[in-house]
Every structure is written in C-alpha cells, then in structure tokens.
C-alpha positions as CSV (number, residue, x, y, z in Angstrom):
1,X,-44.4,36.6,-41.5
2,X,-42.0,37.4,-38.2
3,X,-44.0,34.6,-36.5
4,X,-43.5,31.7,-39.5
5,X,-40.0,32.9,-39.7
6,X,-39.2,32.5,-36.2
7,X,-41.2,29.0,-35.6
8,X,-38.9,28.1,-38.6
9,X,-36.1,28.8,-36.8
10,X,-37.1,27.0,-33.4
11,X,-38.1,24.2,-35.6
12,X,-34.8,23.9,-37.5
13,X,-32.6,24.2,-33.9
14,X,-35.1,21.3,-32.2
15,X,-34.1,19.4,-34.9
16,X,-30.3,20.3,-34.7
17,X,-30.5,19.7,-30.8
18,X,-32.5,16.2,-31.5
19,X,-29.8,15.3,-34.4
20,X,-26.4,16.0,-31.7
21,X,-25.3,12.7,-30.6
22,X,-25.3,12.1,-27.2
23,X,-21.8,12.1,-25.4
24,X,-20.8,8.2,-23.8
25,X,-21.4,8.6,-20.3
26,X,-18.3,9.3,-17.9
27,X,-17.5,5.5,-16.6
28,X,-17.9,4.7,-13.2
29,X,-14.8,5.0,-11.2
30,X,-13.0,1.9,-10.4
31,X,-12.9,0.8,-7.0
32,X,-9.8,0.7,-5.5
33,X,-8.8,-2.5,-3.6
34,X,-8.1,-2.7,0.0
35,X,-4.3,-2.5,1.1
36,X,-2.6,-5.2,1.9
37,X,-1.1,-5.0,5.0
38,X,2.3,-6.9,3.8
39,X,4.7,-5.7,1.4
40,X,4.8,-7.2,-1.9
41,X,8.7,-8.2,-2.5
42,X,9.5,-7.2,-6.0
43,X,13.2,-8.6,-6.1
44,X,14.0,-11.8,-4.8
45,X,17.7,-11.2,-4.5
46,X,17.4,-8.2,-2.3
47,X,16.8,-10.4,0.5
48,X,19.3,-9.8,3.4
49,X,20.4,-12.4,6.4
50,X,20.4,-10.2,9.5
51,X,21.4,-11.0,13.2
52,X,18.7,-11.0,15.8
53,X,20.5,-8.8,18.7
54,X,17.7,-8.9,21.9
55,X,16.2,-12.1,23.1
56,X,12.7,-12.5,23.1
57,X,12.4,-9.9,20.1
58,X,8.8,-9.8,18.9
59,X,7.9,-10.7,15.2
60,X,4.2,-9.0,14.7
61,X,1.8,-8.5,11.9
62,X,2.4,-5.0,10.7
63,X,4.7,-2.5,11.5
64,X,3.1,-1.2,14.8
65,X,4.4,-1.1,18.2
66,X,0.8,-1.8,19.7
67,X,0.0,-5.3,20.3
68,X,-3.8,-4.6,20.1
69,X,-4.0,-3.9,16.7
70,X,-0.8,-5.7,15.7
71,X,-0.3,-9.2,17.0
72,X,2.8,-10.7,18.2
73,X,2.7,-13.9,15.7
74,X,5.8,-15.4,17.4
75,X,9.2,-14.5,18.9
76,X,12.6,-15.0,17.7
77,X,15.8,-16.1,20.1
78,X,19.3,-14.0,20.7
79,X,21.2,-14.3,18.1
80,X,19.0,-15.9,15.4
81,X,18.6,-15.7,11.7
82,X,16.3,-13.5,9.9
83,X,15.5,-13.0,6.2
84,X,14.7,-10.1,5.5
85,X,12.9,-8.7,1.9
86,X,12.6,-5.3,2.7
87,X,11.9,-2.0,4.8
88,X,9.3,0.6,6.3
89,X,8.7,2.6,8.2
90,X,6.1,2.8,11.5
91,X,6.0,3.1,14.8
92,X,9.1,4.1,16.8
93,X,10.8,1.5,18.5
94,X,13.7,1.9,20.6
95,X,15.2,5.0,18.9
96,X,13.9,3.9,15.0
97,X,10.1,3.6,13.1
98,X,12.3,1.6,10.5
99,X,10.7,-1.8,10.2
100,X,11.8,-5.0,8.7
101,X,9.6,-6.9,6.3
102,X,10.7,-10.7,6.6
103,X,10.6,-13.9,4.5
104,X,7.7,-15.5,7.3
105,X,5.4,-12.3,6.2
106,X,5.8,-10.7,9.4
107,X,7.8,-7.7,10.7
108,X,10.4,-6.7,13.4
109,X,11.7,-3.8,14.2
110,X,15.0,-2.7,13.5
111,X,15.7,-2.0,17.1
112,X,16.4,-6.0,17.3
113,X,18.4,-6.6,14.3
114,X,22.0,-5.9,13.6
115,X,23.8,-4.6,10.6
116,X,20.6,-4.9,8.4
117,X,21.7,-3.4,5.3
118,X,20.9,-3.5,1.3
119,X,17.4,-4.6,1.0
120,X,15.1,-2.5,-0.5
121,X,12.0,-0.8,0.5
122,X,8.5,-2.4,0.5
C-alpha cells in the first residue's frame, strides 16, 4: 500500500513538472555598435566662431596628440576662422587635453584657438 501511494505521488508531481510552462528564454544581448570617433552635434546653434592663434596649427582626426594613430587631415593659417560645435577632452597639448570638435569633422586643440567659449560638449 506505502509503495502504490508513493508511485502515486511521483506520478502526480511528473505530471505537475510536465504541466509548468516553460519560462521564454532570456534574449540574447544586443550588440553594442562601435564608437564613432566624431562627436555627434546635437544643437546646431551652439556652434562658436573662434580665432586660430599659432600658424601652421594642426586639424587631426580625433582628439590625440599622436600623429600615428590620429592623422593631421590639414592645417589651418594664423589667424583663421574656425567653427567649432563642441568640446572634449584628450591628450594634453600645450597646457590643456581640451579639444575642439569643428564644423569640417575634425579636431584642434585648444592650445591654438582663442577665446573659444559657449559651445557645448560632444
């Protein structure tokens, strides 16, 4: 009697065990995309107009000092015109890491700009 009792009881907790739906599966994490090097500009109108103060000032790629991993793309006169979107930080330059994100999708540091103020950061 002990034994039909407890076969009973295995039988009625298989079928409770068979009868438990399954949980949904945990979903797969989404992968998250690679960084893009350049600062999205989220406010048009926090561009600033700033004065380039050292000839020959390098405009590079990212906000690195070294030109192995971050290209010089071009070079910008005494005196000339950048716009500027907004700001980061990186390597130091001159006394500064802050970096300038410009309107040509490159950076220079603030070490060559003048009174570079009210833009945003990146």
């Amino acid at each position: 009697m002990k034994f039909i009792f407890a076969t009973f009881l295995l039988s009625l907790l298989s079928i409770a065990i068979l009868a438990t739906p399954i949980a949904d599966p945990i979903p797969a994490p989404v992968p998250i995309p690679d960084a893009d090097p350049a600062p999205i500009l989220l406010d048009e109108r926090a561009s600033v107009t700033c004065a380039v103060t050292t000839a020959n000032a390098p405009r590079q790629s990212c906000a690195r000092a070294s030109t192995n991993t971050c290209p010089v793309t071009g070079r910008f006169a005494l005196g000339a015109s950048v716009t500027v979107r907004c700001y980061t930080w990186g390597d130091i330059v001159g006394s500064t890491s802050l970096w300038f994100y410009l309107s040509t999708s490159d950076f220079i540091a603030a070490a060559y700009v003048q009174n570079c103020y009210g833009m945003g950061p990146c």
